[in-house]
N, C-alpha and C positions, 0 to 999 in steps of 0.2 A: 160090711164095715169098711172104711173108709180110713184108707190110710195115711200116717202125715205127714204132706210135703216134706221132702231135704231142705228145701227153701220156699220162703213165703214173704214176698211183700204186702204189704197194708197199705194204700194211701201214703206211699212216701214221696217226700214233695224235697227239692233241695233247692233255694232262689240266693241269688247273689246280688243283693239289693233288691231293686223294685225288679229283678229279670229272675224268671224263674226255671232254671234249666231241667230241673226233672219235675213234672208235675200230678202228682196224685194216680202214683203208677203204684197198682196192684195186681201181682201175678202167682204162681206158685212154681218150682222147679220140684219133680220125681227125681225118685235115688235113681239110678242106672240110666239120667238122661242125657243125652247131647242137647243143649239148645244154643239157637244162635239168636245176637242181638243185634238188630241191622236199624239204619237208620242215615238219614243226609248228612253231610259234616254242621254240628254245632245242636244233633238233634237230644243230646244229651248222654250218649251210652259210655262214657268212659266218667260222665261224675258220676251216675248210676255204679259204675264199678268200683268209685271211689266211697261213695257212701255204703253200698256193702263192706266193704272190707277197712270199713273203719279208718282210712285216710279222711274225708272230712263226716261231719255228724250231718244228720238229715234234718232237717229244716221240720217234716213232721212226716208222722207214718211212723210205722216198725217193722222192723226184719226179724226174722226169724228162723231159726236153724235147728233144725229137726223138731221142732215145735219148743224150742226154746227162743225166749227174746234177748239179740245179742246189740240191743240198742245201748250207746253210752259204754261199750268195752274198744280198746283200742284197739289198733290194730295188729298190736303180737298176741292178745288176749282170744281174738279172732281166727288168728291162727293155730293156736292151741285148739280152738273147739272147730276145728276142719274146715277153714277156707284157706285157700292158697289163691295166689296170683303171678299173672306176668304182667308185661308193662309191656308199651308202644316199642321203647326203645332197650335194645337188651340191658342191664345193670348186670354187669359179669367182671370180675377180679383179673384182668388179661393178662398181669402177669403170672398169675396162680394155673396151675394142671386143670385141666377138665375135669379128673377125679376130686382135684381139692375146692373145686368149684359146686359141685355136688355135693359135699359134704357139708358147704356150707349152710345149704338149704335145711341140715337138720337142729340148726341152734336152738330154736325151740326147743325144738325136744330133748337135746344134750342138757338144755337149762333145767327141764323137769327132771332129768333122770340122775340128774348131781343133788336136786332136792330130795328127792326119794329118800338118796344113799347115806344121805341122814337120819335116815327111821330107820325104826327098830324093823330088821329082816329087808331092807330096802338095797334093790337090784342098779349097779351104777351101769350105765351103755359106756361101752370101750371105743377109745376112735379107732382101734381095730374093729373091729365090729360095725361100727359105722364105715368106714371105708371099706368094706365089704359089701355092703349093702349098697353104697353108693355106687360100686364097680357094675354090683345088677341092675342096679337101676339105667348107668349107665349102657351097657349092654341092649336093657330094654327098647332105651329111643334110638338106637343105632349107631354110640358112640363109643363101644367097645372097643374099635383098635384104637381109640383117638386121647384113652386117659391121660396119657402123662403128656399129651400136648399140651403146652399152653395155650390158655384159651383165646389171646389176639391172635392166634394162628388159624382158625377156623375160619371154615365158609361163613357169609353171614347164616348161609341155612343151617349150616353147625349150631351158629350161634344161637338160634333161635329155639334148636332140637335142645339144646343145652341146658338154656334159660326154666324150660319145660321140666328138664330131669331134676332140675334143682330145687323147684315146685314141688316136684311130687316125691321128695325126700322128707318132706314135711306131713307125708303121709294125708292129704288134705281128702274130705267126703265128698268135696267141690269143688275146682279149679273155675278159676276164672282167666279165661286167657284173651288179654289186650291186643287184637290185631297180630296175630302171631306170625301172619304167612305178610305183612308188609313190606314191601320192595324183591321178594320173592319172582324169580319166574317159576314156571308152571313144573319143570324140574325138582326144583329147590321145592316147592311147597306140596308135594306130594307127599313124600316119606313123612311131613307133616302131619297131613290127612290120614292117613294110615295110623298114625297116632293115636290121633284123637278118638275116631272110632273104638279103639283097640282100652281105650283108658275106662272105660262102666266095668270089663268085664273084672279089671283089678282093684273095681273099689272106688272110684271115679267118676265122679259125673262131671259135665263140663258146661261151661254159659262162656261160647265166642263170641267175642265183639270184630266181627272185619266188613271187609268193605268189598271183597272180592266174591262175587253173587254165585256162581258157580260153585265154589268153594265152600260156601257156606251151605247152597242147595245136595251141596252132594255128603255132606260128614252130618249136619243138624239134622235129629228127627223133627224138632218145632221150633218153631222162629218167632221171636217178639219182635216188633217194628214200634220203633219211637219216634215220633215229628213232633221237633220245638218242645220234646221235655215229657210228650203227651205218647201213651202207648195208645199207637192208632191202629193196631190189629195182630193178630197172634192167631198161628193155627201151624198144618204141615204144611212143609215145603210148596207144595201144592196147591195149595191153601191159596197162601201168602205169593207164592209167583201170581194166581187171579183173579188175587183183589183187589179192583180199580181203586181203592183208595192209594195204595200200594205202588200200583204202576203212576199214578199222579204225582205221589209223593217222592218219589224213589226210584221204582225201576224203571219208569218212562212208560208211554201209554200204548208203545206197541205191547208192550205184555212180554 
């Protein structure tokens, strides 16, 4: 028996006039995967993250989340039924605490749980209790001494560990993370990578979009490759590091 993708593209296509940056890419993501999404600059993987997660609508194709179609819902809609995201460049409250910065990440949910407490026997979440939760999670990605810091006060690698906890306070079956380790050196992006790995086993799967090939090779069990919008090969790390299409396109033809 055959079980149903976490995530499932169709022929989704996304064109911006006569150019068409995502093109008739159909894939599937497993629950408890890491996958990475690699590609040349302009090869489409960040509108791809856009048209999952409901920032813009997909030209044609459907998506689908745990064998539900989440085509046509927006993107807070999306997050209630378990996608999270991060961006290129952090989006963080710098004058707000690292803790209250995490906290943030649960407004969804605070949204649902204020409806609830309208029904009859309906359970309200306390920002006590949320800031609880936020302190673990904070804890989690390695920013436990660093709560009541304000958050322009952070390394950018803080920043970026941060952006992360604030995600996954939203409780997400998915994350999708936009270049996460960018402008990183190799220091800074480690305690990253240890991250990521570490997030299937709490519920988490993950779809990276970077550009840092090592990085990618060492956290992704499977990698999709996009050229000009087109998914031009997908397999393991292994795989994908030796296929000439790949090294043409992308990693260069030494291999």
């Amino acid at each position: 028996m055959t079980s149903t993708p976490l995530l499932e593209l169709r022929g989704v296509s996304r064109s911006f006039g006569r150019v068409r940056a995502v093109a008739d890419v159909s894939t599937s993501i497993e629950e408890g995967e890491v996958r990475g999404l690699i590609g040349p600059n302009g090869a489409g993987k960040t509108t791809l993250i856009n048209v999952l997660t409901g920032f813009m609508p997909a030209s044609s194709g459907s998506v689908l989340l745990g064998g539900t179609g989440i085509d046509g819902r927006p993107a807070h809609a999306r997050v209630r039924a378990g996608l999270g995201r991060t961006f290129q460049t952090p989006q963080l409250s710098t004058a707000m605490s690292v803790l209250d910065n995490i906290v943030v990440g649960a407004h969804q949910r605070l949204g649902c749980a204020r409806f609830r407490s309208l029904l009859p026997g309906g359970r309200r979440t306390s920002l006590r209790a949320l800031r609880a939760e936020a302190a673990a999670v904070g804890g989690e990605v390695g920013l436990g001494d660093a709560l009541d810091t304000p958050a322009g006060a952070l390394s950018y690698g803080h920043m970026r560990l941060l952006e992360i906890a604030r995600a996954l306070m939203g409780r997400p079956r998915l994350l999708l993370l936009d270049e996460p380790i960018a402008g990183m050196n190799e220091a800074e992006s480690e305690p990253v990578g240890t991250l990521i790995r570490a997030l299937p086993a709490r519920g988490t799967s993950v779809l990276l979009v970077e550009h840092d090939m090592s990085f990618v090779m060492g956290v992704c069990e499977r990698i999709t490759v996009l050229d000009h919008g087109v998914l031009l090969a997908e397999g393991t790390p292994h795989e994908v590091r030796h296929d000439a299409r790949v090294q043409e396109a992308y990693l260069g033809s030494s291999g």
